[in-house]
C-alpha positions as a Python dict, from the first residue, in 0.01 Angstrom:
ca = {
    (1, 'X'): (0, 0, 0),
    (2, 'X'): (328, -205, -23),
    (3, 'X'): (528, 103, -2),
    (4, 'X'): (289, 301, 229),
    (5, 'X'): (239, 68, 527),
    (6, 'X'): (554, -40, 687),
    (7, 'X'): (381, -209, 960),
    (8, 'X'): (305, -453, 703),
    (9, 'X'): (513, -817, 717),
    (10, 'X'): (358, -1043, 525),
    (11, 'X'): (97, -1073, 231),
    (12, 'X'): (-158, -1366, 136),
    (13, 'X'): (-188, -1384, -245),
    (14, 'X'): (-573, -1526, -306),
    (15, 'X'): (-626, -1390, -653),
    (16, 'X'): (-662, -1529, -997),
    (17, 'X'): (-376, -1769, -1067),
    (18, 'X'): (-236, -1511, -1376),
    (19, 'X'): (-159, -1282, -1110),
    (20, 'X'): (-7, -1529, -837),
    (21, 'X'): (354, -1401, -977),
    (22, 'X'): (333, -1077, -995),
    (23, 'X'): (165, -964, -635),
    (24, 'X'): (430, -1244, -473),
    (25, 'X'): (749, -1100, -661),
    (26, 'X'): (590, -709, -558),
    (27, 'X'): (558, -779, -166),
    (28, 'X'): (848, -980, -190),
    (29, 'X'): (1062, -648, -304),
    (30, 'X'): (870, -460, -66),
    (31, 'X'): (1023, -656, 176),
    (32, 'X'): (706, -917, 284),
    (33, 'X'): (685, -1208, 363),
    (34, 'X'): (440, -1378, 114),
    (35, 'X'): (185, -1701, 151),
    (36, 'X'): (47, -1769, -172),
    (37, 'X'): (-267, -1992, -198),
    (38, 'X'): (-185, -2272, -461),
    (39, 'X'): (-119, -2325, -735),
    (40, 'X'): (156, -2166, -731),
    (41, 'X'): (127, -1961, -1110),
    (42, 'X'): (4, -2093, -1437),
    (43, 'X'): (324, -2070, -1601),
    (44, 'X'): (695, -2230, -1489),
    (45, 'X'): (844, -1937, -1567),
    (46, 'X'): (621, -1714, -1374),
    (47, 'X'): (660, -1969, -1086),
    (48, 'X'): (1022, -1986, -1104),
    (49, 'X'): (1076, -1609, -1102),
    (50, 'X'): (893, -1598, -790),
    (51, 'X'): (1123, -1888, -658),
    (52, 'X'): (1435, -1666, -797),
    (53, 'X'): (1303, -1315, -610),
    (54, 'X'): (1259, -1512, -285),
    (55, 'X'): (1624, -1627, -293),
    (56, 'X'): (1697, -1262, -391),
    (57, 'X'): (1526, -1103, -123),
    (58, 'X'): (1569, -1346, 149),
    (59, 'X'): (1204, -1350, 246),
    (60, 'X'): (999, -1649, 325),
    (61, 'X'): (717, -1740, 38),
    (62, 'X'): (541, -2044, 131),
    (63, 'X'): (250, -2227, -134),
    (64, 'X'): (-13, -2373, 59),
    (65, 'X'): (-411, -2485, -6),
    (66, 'X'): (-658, -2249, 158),
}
């Protein structure tokens, strides 16, 4: 759907925290903007590559409570 619907500008990841990384850093390539319910990841490093393809991309990711 990413790559499909360019209409698209942002995402809201409210999954299962395992996943929290890998749906951000996927819209964020897509070119999305991202809100991601906290927390953030279950992991630092799966938190910190999400920090890392935000300041690759350029696109805003903000953490927030639902």
């Amino acid at each position: 759907m990413l790559a499909t619907e360019k209409d698209i500008d942002a995402v809201f990841v409210a999954t299962p925290d395992f996943m929290h990384a890998p749906i951000t850093n996927a819209a964020l390539k897509a070119g999305k903007h991202v809100y991601c319910e906290k927390m953030m990841s279950n992991t630092i490093e799966a938190a910190a590559s999400m920090v890392k393809t935000r300041d690759e991309t350029g696109k805003l990711l903000q953490i927030g409570c639902l």
